[in-house]
C-alpha positions as CSV (number, residue, x, y, z in Angstrom):
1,X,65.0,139.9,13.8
2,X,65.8,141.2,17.4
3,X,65.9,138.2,18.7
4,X,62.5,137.0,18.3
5,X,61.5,133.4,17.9
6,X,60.1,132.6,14.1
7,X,58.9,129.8,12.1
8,X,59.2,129.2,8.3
9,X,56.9,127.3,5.6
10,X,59.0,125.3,3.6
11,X,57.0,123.4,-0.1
12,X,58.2,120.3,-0.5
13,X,57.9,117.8,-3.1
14,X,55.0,119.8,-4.9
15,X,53.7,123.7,-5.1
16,X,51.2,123.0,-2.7
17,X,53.2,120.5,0.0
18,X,54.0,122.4,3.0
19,X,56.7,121.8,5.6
20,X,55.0,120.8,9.1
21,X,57.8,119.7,11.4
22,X,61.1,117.8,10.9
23,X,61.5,114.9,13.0
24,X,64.5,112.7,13.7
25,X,65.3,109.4,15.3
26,X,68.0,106.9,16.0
27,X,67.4,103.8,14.3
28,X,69.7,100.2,15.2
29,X,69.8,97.5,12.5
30,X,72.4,94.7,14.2
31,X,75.4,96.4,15.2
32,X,74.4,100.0,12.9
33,X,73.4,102.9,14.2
34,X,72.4,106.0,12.6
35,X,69.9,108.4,12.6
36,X,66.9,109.1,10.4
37,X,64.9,112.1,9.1
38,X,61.6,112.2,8.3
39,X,59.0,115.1,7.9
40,X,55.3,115.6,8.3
41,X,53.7,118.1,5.4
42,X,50.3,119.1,4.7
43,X,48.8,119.3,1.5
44,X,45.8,121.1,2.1
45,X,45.5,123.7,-0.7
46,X,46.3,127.7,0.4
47,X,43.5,130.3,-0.1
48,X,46.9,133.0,-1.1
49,X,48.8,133.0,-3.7
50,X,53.1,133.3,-3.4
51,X,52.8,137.1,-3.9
52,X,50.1,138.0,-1.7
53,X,50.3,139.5,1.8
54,X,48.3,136.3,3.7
55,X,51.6,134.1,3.5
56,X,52.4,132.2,4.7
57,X,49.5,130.0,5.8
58,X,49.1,129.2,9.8
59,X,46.2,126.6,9.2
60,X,48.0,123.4,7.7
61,X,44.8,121.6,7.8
62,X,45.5,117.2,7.5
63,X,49.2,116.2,7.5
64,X,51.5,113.5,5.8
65,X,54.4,112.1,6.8
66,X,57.4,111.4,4.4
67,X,61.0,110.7,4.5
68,X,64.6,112.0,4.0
69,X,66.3,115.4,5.2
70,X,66.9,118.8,3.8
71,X,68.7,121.5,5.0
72,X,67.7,125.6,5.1
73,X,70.3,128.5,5.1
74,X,69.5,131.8,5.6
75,X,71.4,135.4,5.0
76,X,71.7,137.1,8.6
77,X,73.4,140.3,9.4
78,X,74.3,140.0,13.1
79,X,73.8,143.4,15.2
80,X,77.1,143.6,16.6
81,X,75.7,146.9,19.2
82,X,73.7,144.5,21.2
83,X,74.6,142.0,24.1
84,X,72.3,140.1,25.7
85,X,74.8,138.1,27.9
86,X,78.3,139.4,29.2
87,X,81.2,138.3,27.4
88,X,84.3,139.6,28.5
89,X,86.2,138.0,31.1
90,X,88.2,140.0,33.2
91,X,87.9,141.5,36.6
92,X,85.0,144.1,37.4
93,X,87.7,146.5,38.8
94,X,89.6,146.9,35.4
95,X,85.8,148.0,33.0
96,X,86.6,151.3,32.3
97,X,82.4,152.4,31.8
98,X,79.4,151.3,32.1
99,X,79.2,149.5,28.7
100,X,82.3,147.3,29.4
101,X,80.7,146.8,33.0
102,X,77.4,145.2,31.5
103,X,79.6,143.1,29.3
104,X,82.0,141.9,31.8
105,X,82.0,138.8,34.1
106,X,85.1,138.8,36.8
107,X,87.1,136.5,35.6
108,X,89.7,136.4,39.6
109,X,87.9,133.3,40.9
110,X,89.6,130.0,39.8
111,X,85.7,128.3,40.0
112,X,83.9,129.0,36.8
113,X,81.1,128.6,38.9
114,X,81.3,131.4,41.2
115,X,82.0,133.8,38.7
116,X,80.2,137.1,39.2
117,X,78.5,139.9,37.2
118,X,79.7,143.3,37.3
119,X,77.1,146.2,38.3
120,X,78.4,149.8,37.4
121,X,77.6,151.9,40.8
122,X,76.7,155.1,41.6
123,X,79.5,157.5,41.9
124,X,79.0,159.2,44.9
125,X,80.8,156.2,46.7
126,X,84.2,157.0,47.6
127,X,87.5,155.0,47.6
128,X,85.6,152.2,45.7
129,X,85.9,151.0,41.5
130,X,82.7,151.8,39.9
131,X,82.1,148.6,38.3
132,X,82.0,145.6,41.6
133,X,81.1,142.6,41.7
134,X,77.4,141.9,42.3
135,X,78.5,140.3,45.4
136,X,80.8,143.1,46.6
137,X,77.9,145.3,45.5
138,X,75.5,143.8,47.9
139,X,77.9,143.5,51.0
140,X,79.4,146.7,51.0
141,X,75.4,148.0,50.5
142,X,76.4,150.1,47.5
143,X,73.9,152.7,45.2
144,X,73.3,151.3,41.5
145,X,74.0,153.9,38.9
146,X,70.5,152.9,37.1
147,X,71.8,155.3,34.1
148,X,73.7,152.7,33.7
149,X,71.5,149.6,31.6
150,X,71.0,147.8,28.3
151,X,68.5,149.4,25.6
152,X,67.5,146.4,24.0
153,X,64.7,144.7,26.0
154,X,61.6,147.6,25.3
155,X,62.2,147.1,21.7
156,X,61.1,143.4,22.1
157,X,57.5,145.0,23.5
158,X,55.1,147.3,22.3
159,X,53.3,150.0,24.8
160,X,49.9,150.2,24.8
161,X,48.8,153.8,25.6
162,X,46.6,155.5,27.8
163,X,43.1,153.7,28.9
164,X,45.0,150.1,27.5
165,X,46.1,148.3,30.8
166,X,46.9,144.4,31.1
167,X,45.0,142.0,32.9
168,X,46.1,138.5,33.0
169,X,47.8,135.6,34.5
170,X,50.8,136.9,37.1
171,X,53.6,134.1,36.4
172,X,54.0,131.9,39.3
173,X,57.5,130.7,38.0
174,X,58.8,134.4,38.1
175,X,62.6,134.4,39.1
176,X,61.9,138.0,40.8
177,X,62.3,137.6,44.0
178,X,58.5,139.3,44.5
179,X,56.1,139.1,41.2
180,X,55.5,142.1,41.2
181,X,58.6,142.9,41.7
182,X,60.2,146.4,43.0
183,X,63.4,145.9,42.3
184,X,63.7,146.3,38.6
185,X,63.9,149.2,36.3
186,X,61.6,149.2,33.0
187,X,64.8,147.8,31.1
188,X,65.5,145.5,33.3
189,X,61.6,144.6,33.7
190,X,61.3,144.1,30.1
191,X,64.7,142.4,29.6
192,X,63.7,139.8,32.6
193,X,60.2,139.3,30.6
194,X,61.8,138.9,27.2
195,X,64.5,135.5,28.7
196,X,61.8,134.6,31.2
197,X,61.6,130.8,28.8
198,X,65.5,130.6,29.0
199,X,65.7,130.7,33.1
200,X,66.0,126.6,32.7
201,X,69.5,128.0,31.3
202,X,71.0,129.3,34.0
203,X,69.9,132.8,32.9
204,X,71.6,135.5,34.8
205,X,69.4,138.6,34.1
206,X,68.4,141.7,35.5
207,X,66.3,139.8,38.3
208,X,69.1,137.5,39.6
209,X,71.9,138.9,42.3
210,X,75.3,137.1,43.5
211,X,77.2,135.0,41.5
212,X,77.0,132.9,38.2
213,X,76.8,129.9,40.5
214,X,74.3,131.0,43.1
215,X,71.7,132.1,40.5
216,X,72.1,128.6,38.7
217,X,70.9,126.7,42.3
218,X,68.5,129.5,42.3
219,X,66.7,128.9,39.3
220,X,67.1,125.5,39.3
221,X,63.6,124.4,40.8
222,X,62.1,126.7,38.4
223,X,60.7,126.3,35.2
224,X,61.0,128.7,31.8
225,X,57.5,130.2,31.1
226,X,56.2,132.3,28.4
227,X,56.6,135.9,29.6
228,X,53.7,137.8,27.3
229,X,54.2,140.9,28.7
230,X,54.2,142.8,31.6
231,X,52.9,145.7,33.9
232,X,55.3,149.1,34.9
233,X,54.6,151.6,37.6
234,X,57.0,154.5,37.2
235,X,56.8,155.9,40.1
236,X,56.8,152.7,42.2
237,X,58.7,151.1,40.4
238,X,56.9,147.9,40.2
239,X,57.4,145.3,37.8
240,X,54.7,142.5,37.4
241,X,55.6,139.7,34.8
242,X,52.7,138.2,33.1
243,X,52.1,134.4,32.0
244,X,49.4,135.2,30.5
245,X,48.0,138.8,28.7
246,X,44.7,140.1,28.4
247,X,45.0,143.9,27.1
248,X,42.2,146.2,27.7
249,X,40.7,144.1,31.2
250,X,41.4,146.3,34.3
251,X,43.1,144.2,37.4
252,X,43.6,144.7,40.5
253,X,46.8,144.1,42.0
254,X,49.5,145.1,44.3
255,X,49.9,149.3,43.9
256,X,47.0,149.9,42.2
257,X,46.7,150.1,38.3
258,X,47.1,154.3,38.5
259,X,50.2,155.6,36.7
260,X,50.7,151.7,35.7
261,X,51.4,151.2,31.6
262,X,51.0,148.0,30.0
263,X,53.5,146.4,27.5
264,X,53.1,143.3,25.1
265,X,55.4,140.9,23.5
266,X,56.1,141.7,19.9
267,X,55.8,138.2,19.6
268,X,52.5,138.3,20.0
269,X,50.2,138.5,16.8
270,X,47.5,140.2,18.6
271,X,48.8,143.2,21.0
272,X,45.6,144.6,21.6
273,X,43.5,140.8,22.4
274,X,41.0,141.4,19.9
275,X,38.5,138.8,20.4
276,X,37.0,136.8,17.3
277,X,33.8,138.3,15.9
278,X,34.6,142.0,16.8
279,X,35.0,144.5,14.6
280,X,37.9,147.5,14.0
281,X,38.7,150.3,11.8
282,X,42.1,151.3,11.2
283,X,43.1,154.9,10.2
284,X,42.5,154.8,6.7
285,X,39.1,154.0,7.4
286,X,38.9,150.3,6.5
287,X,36.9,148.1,8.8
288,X,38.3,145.0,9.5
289,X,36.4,141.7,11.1
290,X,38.6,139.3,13.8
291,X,38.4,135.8,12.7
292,X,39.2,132.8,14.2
293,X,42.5,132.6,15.6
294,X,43.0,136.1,15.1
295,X,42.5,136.0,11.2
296,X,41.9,139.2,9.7
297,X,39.3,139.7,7.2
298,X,39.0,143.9,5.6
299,X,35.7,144.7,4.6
300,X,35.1,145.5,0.5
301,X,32.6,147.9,0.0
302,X,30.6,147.9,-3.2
303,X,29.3,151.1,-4.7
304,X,29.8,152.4,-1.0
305,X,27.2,149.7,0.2
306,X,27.7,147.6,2.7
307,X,27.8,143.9,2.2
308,X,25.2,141.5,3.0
309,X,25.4,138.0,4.4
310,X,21.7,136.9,3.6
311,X,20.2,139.9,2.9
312,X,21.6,141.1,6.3
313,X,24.2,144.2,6.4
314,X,27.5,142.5,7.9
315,X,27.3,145.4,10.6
316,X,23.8,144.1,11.6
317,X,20.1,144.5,10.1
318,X,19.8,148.5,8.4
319,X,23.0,149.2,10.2
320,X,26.0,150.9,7.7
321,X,28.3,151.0,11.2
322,X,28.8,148.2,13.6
323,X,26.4,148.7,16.8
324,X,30.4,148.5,18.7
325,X,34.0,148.7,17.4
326,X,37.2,149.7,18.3
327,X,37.6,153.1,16.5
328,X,41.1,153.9,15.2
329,X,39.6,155.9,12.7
330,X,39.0,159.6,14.1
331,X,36.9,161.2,11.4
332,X,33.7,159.8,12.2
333,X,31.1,161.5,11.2
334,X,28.2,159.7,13.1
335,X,27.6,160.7,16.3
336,X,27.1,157.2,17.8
337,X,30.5,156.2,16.5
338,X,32.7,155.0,19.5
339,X,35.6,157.5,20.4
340,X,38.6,157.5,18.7
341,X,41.7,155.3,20.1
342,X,44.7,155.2,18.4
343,X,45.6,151.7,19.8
344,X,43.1,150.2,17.1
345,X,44.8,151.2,14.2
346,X,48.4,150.4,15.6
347,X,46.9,147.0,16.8
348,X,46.0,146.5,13.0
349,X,48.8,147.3,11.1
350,X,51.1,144.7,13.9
351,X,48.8,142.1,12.9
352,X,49.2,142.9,9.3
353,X,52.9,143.1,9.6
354,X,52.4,139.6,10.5
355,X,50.8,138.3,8.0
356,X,46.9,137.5,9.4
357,X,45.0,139.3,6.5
358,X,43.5,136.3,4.5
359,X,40.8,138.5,2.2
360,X,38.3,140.5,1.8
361,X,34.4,140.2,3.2
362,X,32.0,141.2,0.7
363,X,28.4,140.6,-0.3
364,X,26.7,136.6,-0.5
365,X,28.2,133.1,0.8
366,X,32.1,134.5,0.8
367,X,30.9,137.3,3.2
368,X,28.8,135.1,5.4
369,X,31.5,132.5,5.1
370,X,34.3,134.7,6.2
371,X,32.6,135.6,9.4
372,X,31.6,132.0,10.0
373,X,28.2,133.3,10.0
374,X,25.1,131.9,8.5
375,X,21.7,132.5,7.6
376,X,18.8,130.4,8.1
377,X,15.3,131.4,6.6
378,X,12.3,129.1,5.8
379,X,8.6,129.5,5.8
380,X,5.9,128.3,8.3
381,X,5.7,124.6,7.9
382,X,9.1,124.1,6.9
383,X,11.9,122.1,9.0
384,X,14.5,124.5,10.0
385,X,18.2,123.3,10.2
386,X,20.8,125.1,12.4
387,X,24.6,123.2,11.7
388,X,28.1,124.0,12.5
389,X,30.2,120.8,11.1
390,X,33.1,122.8,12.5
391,X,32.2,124.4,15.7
392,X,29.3,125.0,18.0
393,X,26.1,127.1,17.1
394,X,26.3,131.0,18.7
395,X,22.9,132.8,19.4
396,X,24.4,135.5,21.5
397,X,25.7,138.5,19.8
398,X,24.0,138.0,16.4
399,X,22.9,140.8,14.1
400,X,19.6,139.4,13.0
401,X,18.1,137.9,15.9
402,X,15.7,134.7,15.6
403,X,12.4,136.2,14.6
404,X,9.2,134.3,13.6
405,X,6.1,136.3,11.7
406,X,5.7,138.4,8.6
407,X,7.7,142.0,8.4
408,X,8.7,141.6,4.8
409,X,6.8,140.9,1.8
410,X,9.2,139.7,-0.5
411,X,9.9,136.3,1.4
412,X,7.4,133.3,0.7
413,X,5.2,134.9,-1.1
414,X,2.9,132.2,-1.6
415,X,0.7,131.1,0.9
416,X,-1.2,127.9,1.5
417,X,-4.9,128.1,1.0
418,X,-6.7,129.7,4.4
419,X,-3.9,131.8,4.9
420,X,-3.0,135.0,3.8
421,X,0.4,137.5,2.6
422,X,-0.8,140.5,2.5
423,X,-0.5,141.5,6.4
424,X,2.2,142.1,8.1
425,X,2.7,140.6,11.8
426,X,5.5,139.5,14.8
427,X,8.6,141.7,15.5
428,X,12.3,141.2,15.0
429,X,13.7,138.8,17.6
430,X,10.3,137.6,19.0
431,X,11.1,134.3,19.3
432,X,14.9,134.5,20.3
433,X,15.1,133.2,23.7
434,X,12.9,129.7,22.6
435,X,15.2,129.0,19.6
436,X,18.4,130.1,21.9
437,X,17.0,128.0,24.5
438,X,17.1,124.9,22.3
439,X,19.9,125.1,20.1
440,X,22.7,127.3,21.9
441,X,26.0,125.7,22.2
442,X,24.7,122.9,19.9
443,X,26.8,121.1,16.5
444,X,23.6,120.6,15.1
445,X,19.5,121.4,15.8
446,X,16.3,121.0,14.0
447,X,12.9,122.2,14.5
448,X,9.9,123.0,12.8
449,X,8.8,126.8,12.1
450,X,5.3,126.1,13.0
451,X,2.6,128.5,15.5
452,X,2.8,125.3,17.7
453,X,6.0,125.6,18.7
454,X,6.8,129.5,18.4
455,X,3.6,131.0,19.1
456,X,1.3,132.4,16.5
457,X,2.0,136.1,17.5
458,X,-1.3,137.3,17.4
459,X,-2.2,136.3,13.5
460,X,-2.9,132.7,13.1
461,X,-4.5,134.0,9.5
462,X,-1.1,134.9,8.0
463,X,1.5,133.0,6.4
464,X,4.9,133.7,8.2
465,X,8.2,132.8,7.8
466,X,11.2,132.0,10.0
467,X,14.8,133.9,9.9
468,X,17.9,133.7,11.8
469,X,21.6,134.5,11.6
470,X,23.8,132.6,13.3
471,X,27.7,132.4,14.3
472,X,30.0,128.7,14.5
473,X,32.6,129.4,17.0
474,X,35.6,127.4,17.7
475,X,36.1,126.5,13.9
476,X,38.5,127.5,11.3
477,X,37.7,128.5,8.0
């Protein structure tokens, strides 16, 4: 599990009770003490079933709270060629190599405190051990033998490649001395990211120099963060831990972003920051849509048709590709097709390594409803209703903007008397900007679909209608 941190759904009392959160608290009745359990579990019904890749949920909708304990066990197999922390006491003098080095603390002081970390130096120095104490190391102003490191803290990070670099939040609770820092390798840069949360610990990484004891009055005024990646410069050798990741946005910072490669957290679901309501394609061709929360939703293509969500093509009105996507693809036979990156299609198959497909998007209320997109259509006269019980009404990037007229002939086909079907009038998206104006950002918003209020376009004689599509963001499905 390579150390990773990981959470597990537990059913309790029922097939569709779900383990929230333990809890436990000490309880005194007279002179007894003891301590209680209790637990809090949802039972708000799963759209997977046990053997399907959307397990476990990650939206536990209303919870309940119940009582008792229970205990979990799991199988491990521990990775005996890995050590994070040095566990071998002895002096630094008497490590043979570089591997006994990294594991050893010198063990000659009688304080526990002031023990000291071994560094494995370079061996051009004469008359001196190659493994010294991190204090002798700096006094005597010896060369580090940087061939000499752990291999375990880039396999806790994935790269992303050429044209991907990360923006972000640069950690103010760094333990570097300088953020960014110059004075780690990519090893050590990654290993200092990966235990940034544990510095409260006394952590004695890659980042920290002198003894056990020094580094803990060090880090003692500082807080553990959540390191979600950081930023490499090979040739400067600059290291600049992130609080906070956002893949793809070009930064400028200290050195320049030239030569400089990004890495993410494994740990994080979403490597690439794929933003809800954009689109992908993976390798194999399939689009995918980003939900909320990073939900994934693959698109199911009937007949080779694209689906509709009122009448509309998903990708946007007469379109069979979306107007942008990120293109991991490569065959592409249109010409306006993005170019193909690589980066999409790894992105894809992290996220569904971790479990964020919940289903396919195809044609009527499950496509529209799966997008958190909705259709509104009426004819002149009628009230129209815009609603988002669950989120806030979106008008910005929608595929059939608000349009008020006649272009079709097939939608309210009846007209009242003095008014007439057969003529067609208005454009798409002719009345966008009033209907944006009054209902953007809105839960709810009404209005009627009248020429007094959106303009008769030119054709008071005709009998129009009224369409929009819409999108509630910031709610869950």
């Amino acid at each position: 599990m390579g150390g990773g941190r990981y959470w597990l759904t537990v059913h309790v009392g029922n097939a569709d009770g779900k383990l929230v959160a333990m809890q436990s608290f000490t309880t005194v009745n007279g002179d007894e003490e003891g301590e209680r359990h209790s637990y809090v579990y949802s039972n708000e019904p799963d759209h997977y079933s046990g053997s399907s890749n959307a397990e476990p949920s990650i939206i536990f909708g209303p919870v309940e709270q119940g009582h008792g304990s229970l205990s979990i066990y799991a199988a491990v197999a521990l990775d005996t060629t890995v050590r994070i922390e040095a566990d071998i006491h002895q002096p630094c003098k008497d490590a043979p190599d570089c591997a006994s080095c990294l594991r050893t603390v010198d063990g000659t002081k009688t304080d526990s405190q002031d023990e000291d970390l071994c560094v494995w130096t370079d061996p051009t120095a004469k008359d001196t051990d190659r493994c010294q104490t991190r204090t002798a190391w700096m006094a005597k102003g010896l060369k580090r033998d940087h061939s000499c490191q752990h291999h375990w803290g880039l396999d806790m990070f994935t790269r992303l490649q050429a044209g991907w670099q990360c923006g972000g939040e640069t950690s103010t609770h760094a333990a570097t001395r300088d953020n960014p820092s110059t004075e780690l390798s990519l090893e050590e840069c990654a290993e200092e990211c990966h235990l940034a949360n544990v510095a409260w610990t006394g952590w004695s990484g890659p980042a920290h120099w002198g003894s056990i004891g020094s580094t803990r009055k060090i880090l003692a005024g500082l807080e553990g963060y959540d390191c979600e990646g950081f930023e490499y410069h090979e040739e400067s050798g600059s290291c600049r831990l992130l609080s906070q990741v956002q893949p793809a946005l070009r930064t400028a910072w200290s050195g320049g972003n030239a030569g400089t490669k990004c890495y993410v957290s494994k740990e994080n679901v979403n490597p690439c920051g794929f933003v809800e309501g954009e689109w992908v394609r993976h390798i194999d061709s399939t689009f995918y849509y980003i939900g909320d929360e990073s939900l994934l939703y693959n698109l199911k293509m009937k007949d080779g048709a694209v689906p509709k969500c009122g009448g509309v093509s998903v990708f946007g009105d007469g379109r069979e590709l979306p107007k942008e996507y990120c293109n991991g693809y490569g065959m592409e036979s249109d010409g306006d097709a993005p170019g193909f990156d690589r980066m999409c299609s790894t992105c894809l198959d992290h996220m569904l390594q971790h479990q964020l497909l919940v289903g396919p998007i195809g044609d009527g209320l499950a496509g529209c409803d799966a997008m958190n997109t909705k259709v509104a259509r009426v004819c002149q006269g009628d009230d129209v209703e815009l609603a988002c019980p669950r989120g806030t009404i979106d008008l910005t990037e929608t595929t059939m903007a608000a349009t008020y007229g006649r272009l079709e002939s097939r939608y309210c086909s009846k007209a009242p008397a003095g008014l007439v079907v057969d003529s067609m009038c208005g454009s798409r998206g002719n009345v966008a900007d009033i209907v944006k104006s009054q209902c953007q950002g809105s839960s709810t918003c009404t209005f009627t679909a009248e020429d007094e209020s959106l303009g008769d376009q030119g054709c008071s004689h005709v009998f129009k209608y009224f369409n929009v599509m819409y999108r509630c963001t910031g709610s869950s499905n």
